[in-house]
C-alpha positions in Angstrom: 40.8 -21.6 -46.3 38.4 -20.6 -43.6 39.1 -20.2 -40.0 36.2 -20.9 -37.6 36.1 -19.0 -34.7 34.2 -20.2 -31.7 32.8 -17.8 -29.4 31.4 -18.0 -26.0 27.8 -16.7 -25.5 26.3 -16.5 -21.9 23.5 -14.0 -20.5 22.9 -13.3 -16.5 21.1 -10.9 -14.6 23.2 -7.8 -14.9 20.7 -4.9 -13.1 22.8 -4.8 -10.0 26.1 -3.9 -11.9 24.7 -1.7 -14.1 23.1 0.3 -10.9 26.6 0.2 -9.4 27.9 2.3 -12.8 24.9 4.0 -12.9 25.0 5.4 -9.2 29.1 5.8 -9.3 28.0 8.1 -12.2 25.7 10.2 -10.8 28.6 10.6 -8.2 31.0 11.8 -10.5 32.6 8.7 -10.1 33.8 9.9 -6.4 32.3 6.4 -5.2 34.9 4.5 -7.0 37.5 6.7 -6.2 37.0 6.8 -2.1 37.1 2.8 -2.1 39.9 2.1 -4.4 41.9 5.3 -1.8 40.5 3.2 0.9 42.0 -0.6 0.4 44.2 -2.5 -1.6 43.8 -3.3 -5.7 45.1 -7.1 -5.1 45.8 -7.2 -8.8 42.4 -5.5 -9.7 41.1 -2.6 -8.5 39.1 -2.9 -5.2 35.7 -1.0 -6.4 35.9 -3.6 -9.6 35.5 -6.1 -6.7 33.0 -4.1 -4.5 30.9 -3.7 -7.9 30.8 -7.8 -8.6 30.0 -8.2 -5.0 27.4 -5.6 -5.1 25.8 -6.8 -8.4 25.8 -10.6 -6.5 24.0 -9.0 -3.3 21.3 -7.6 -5.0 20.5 -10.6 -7.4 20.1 -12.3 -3.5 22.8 -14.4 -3.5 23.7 -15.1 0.5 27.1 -16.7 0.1 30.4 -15.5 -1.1 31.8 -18.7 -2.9 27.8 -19.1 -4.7 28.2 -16.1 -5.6 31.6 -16.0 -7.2 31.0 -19.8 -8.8 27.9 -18.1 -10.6 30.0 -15.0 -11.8 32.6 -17.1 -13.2 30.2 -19.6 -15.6 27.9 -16.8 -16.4 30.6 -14.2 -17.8 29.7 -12.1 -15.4 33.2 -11.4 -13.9 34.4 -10.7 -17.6 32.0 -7.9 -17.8 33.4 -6.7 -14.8 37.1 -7.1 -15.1 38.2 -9.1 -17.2 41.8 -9.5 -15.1 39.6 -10.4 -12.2 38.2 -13.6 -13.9 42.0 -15.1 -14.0 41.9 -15.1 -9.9 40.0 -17.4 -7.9 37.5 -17.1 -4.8 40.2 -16.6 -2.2 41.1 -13.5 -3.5 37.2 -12.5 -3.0 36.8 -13.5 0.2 40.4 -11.4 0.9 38.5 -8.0 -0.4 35.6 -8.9 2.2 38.4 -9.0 4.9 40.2 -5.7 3.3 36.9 -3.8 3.1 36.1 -4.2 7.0 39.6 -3.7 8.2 40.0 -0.2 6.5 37.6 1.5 8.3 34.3 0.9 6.5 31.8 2.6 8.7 33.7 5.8 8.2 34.6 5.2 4.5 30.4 4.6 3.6 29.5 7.5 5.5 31.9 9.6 3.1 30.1 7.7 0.2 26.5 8.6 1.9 27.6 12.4 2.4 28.8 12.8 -1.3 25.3 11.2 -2.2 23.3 13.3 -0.1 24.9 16.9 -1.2 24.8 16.3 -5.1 20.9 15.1 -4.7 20.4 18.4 -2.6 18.1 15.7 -0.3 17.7 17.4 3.1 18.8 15.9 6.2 17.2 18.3 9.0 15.4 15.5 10.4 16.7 12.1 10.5 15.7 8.6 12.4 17.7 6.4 14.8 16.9 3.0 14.9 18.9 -0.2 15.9 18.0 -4.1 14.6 20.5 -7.2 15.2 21.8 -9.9 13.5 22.7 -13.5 14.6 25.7 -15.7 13.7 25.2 -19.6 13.5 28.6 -20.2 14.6 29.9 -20.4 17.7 32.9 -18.0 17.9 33.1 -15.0 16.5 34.7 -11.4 17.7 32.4 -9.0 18.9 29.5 -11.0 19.0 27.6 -11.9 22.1 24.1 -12.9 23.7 22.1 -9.9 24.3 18.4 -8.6 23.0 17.4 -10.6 19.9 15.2 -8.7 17.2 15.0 -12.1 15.3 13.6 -13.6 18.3 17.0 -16.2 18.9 18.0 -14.9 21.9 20.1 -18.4 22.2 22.5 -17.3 19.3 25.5 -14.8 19.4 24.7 -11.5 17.7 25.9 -8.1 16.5 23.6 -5.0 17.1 23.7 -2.4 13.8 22.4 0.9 14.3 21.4 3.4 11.2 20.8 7.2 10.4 18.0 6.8 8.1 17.5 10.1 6.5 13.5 11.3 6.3 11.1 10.3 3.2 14.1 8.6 1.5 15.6 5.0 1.9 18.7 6.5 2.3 21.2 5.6 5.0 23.1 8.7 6.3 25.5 6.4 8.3 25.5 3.0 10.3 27.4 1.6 13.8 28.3 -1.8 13.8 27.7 -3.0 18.1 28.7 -5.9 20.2 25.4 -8.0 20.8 25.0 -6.8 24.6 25.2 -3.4 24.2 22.3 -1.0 24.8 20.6 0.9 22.4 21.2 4.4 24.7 24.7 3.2 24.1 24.5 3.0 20.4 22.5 6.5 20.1 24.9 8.3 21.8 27.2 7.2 18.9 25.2 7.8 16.2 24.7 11.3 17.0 28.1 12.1 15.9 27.2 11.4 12.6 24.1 13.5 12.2 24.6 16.8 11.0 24.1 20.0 13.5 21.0 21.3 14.0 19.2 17.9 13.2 15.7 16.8 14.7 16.4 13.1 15.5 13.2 10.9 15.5 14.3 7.9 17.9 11.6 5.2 19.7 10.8 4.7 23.4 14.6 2.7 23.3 17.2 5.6 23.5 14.6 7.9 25.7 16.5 8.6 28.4 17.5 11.8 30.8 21.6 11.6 29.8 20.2 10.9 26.1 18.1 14.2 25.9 20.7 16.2 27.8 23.9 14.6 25.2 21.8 15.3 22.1 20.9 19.1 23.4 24.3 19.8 24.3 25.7 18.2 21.3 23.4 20.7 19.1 20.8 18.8 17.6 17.2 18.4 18.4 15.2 15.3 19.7 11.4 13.5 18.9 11.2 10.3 21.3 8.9 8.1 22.4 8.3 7.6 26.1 7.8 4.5 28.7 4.6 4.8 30.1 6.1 4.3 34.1 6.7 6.1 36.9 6.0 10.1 36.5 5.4 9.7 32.9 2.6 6.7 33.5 1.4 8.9 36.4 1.4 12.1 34.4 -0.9 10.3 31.4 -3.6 8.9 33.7 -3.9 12.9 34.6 -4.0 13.8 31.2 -6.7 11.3 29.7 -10.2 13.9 30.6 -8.2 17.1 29.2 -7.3 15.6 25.9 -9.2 17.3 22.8 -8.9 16.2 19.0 -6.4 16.8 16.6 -6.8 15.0 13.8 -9.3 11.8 12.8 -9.0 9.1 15.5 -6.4 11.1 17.7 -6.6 12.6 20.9 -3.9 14.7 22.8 -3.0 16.8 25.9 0.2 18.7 26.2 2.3 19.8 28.4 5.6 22.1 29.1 8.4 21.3 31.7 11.6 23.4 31.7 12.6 22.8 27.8 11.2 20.0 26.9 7.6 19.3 25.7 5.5 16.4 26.1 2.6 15.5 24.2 -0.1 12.5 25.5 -1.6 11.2 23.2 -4.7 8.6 22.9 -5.3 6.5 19.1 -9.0 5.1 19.1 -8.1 2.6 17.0 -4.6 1.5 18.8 -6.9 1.5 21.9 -9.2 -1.1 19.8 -6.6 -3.4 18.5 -4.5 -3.7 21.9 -8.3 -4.5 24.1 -8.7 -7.0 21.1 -5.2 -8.6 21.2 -6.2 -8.9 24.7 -9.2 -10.7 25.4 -8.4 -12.8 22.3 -5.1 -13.7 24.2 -7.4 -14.3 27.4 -10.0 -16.4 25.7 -7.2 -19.4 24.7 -5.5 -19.0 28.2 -8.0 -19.0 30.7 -9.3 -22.0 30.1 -5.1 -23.3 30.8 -5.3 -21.4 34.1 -8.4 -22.8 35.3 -7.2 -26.2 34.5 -3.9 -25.5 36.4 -5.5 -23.9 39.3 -7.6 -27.1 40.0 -4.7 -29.0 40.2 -2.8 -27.0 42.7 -3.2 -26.5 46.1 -4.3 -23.0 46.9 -1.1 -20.7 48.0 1.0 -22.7 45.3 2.5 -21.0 42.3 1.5 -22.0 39.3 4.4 -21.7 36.2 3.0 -20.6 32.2 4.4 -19.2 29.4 7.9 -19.0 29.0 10.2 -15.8 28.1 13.8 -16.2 27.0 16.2 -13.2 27.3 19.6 -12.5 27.4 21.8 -10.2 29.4 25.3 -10.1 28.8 27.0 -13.1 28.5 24.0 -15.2 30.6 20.5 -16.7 29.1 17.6 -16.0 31.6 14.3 -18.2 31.4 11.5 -16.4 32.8 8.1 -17.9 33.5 4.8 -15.8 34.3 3.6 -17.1 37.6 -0.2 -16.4 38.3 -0.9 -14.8 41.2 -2.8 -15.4 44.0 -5.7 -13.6 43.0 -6.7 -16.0 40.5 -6.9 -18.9 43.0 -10.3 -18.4 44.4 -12.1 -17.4 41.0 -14.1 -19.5 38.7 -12.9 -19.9 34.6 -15.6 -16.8 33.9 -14.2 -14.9 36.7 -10.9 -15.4 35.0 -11.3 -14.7 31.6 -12.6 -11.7 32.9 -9.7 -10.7 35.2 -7.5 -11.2 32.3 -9.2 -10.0 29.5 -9.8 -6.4 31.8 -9.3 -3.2 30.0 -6.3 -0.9 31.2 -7.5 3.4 31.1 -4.2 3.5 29.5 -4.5 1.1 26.7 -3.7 3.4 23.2 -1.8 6.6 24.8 1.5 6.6 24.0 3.2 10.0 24.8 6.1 11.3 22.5 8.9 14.3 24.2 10.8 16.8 22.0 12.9 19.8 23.0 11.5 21.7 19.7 8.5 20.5 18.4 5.7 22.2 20.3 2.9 21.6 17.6 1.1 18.1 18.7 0.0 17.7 14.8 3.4 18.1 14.0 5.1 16.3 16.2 2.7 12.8 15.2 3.3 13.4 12.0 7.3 13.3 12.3 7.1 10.2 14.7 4.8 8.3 12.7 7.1 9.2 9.4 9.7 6.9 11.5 7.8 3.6 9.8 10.0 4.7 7.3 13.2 3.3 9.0 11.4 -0.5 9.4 11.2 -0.6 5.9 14.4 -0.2 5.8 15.6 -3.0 8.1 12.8 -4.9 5.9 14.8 -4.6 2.6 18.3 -5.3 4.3 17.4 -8.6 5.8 15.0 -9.5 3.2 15.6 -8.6 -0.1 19.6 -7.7 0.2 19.7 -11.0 2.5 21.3 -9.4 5.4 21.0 -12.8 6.8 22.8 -14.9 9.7 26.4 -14.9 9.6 29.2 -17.3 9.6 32.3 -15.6 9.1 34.3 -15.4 12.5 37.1 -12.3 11.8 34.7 -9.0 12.0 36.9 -7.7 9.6 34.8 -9.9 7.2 31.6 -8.9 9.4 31.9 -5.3 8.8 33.0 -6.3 5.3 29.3 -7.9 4.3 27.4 -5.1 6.1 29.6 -2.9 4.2 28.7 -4.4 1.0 25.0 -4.6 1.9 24.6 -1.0 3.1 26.3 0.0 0.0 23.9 -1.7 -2.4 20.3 -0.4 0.0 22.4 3.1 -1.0 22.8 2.3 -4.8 19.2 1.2 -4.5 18.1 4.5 -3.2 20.1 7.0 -4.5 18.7 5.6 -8.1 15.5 5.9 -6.8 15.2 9.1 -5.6 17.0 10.3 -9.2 14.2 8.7 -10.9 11.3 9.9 -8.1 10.9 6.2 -7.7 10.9 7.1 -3.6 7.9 6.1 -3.0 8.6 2.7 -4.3 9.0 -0.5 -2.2 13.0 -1.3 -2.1 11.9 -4.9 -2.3 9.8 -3.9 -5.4 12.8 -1.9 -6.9 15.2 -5.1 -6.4 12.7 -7.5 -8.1 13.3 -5.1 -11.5 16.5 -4.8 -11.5 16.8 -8.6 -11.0 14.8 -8.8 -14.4 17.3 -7.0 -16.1 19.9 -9.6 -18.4 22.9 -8.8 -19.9 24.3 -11.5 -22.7 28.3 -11.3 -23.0 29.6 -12.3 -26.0 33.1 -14.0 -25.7 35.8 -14.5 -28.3 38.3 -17.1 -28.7 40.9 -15.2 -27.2 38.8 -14.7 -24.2 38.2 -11.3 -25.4 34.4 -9.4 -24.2 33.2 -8.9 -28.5 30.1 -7.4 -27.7 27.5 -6.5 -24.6 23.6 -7.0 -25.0 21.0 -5.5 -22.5 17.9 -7.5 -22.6 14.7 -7.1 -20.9 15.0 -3.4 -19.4 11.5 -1.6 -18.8 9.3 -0.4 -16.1 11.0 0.7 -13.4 14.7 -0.9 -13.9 14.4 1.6 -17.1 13.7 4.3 -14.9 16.4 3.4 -12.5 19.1 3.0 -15.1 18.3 5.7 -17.8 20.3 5.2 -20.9 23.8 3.6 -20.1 27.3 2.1 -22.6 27.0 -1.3 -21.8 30.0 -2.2 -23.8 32.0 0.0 -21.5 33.6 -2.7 -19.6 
């Protein structure tokens, strides 16, 4: 007599949990280890969880239950944990809540510092950077109304500032902020978590007199950009006939105060695109003021374009009002007026308390693009999208998970010298990558089957046991 017995057969894209092991292995497993120490197993243990979340995030799936519904009818929790497949979503969105409530800044940067000393990847000069995110609900703890990166300045938001660690994708550490706080703020935090002796690359945001003075006396070094005003503004317009080349297109004068030196400098073609941005910006609005104008009475104010901001808790609408000037001129005369060049268009002048070589120090601040692709591939490809959850244990939760992933991400790539490799690029391979789970009757995994693994995803992921469940 024969017995049939029916199996169950199901593939899904499996690159995400396969980098998971594969980066936990380069580790020495230490990854796995410092989360399960960190929360509770609920049953399973907590980095079995972290992994299936993980593997979810980076096949760019936004919401917790999709994601889970699609684990469960493609195998893909079985190949996971096969205990975990007998619990429901609840218990998922629970390890969200338990990740964020045991201290998950602290508990990644532990992760990130493990990463970065078996690599050997230096971290003597590091970037600062802050972005926001919104939430689409209306309550939620720690969020408020404050500067919007995303341009919806009408939504509640958190602020998230990084450590991004030079020529790698790497993130050293992260602060999770209250929507209205100020990047200064945020800096003086992240500085903690830089190691000593560090040159941090920051923009014209954190640039400040307290900030300079913290960062010295802390014992690190600083490169920032500065605000063209006051002294600075007056100091520039000084320095424009004594600049002299230093490289193709750039100009630059500096100069020594006390400690700190400050380097002027003048971009030929930054100078051409802002002149261009302007008078094609004057050519569609001139012919609007003109109009305006004739309609008013002469001493009126005339209201255009309107700017939303945010301070605090409080919405400001601002409208540009054209000044008097413009009321006696014809539409030629003010296309002109607007569309007039400023001696300052293209200098931008960057300060640092150790870099004294000009060439140098444009090299280090331009290398700071580095930390916008960065942002790019959280909010795009690992969906670091607006959020709904309302406990910010759940918030820090989903940054958690998604700052762990970009790390994954990078740490394979650098392995591989993949690090000059688009993030968004890297994602898009391991998405490619299939696994087909066989199942037996008795809900038993029978057999593992990687298909599809080549180009870069083979680089990434090296030779791995996929029937190590």
């Amino acid at each position: 007599m024969k017995i049939k017995v029916e199996t169950d057969s199901k593939a899904f894209a499996g690159g995400g949990f396969l980098a998971f092991r594969q980066a936990d292995h380069l580790l020495n497993h230490e990854m796995c280890r410092l989360i399960d120490e960190q929360c509770p197993s609920r049953g399973v243990p907590i980095s079995k969880r972290v992994e299936l979340l993980l593997g979810q995030v980076i096949h760019g799936f936004k919401s917790t239950r999709g994601a889970w519904e699609n684990a469960k009818n493609t195998n893909a929790v079985a190949f996971v944990n096969q205990k975990m497949s007998k619990q429901n979503v609840r218990n998922f969105y629970r390890s969200i809540e338990d990740l964020g409530a045991a201290n998950s800044e602290e508990l990644y940067e532990k992760i990130a510092s493990i990463a970065l000393q078996k690599t050997g990847i230096s971290i003597a000069i590091v970037h600062a950077d802050t972005t926001s995110q919104y939430f689409t609900g209306k309550k939620a703890a720690r969020a408020k109304k404050g500067y919007s990166r995303d341009h919806r300045p009408d939504e509640l938001q958190i602020n998230v500032g990084i450590i991004q660690v030079k020529n790698t994708h790497i993130i050293s550490a992260y602060i999770v902020a209250p929507g209205n706080q100020h990047d200064t703020a945020i800096f003086v935090k992240l500085v903690y978590s830089t190691k000593l002796g560090a040159l941090i690359v920051g923009d014209r945001g954190v640039a400040s007199k307290e900030n300079k003075a913290f960062v010295i006396e802390s014992g690190r070094h600083y490169l920032f950009g500065e605000k063209l005003y006051g002294p600075v503004k007056r100091e520039a317009l000084a320095a424009l006939p004594l600049m002299k080349r230093v490289r193709e297109g750039y100009f630059v004068y500096s100069i020594k105060t006390g400690c700190e030196w400050r380097h002027y400098f003048l971009s030929e073609k930054l100078r051409e695109d802002v002149r261009e941005t302007r008078k094609r910006h004057a050519r569609t609005t001139a012919s609007e003021y003109a109009e305006n104008l004739s309609k008013k009475k002469r001493g009126s104010k005339v209201k255009r374009f309107t700017r939303i901001t945010a301070e605090g808790e409080e919405v400001i609408v601002q409208r540009e009002i054209i000044t008097r000037r413009l009321f006696s001129k014809t539409p030629d005369q003010i296309l002109a007026e607007l569309s007039k060049d400023d001696p300052l268009d293209g200098v931008f002048v960057l300060s640092s308390d150790l870099v004294s070589d000009a060439a140098q120090a444009l090299a280090e601040y331009k290398c700071k693009d580095e930390v916008e692709k960065v942002f790019c591939a959280l909010k795009g490809s690992l969906h670091l999208r607006p959020f709904h959850a309302r406990k910010q244990a759940c918030v820090d939760g989903v940054i958690f998970i998604t700052m762990l992933a970009l790390l994954v991400v990078s740490l394979l790539a650098f392995c591989s010298r993949a690090t000059g490799v688009a993030v968004k690029t890297l994602v898009e391979e391991l998405r490619r990558v299939t696994l087909l789970v066989v199942i037996s009757a008795k809900k038993q995994i029978q057999r593992v089957s990687c298909l599809n693994l080549d180009g870069w995803a083979k680089k990434l992921l090296g030779s791995m046991n996929f029937n190590a469940v």
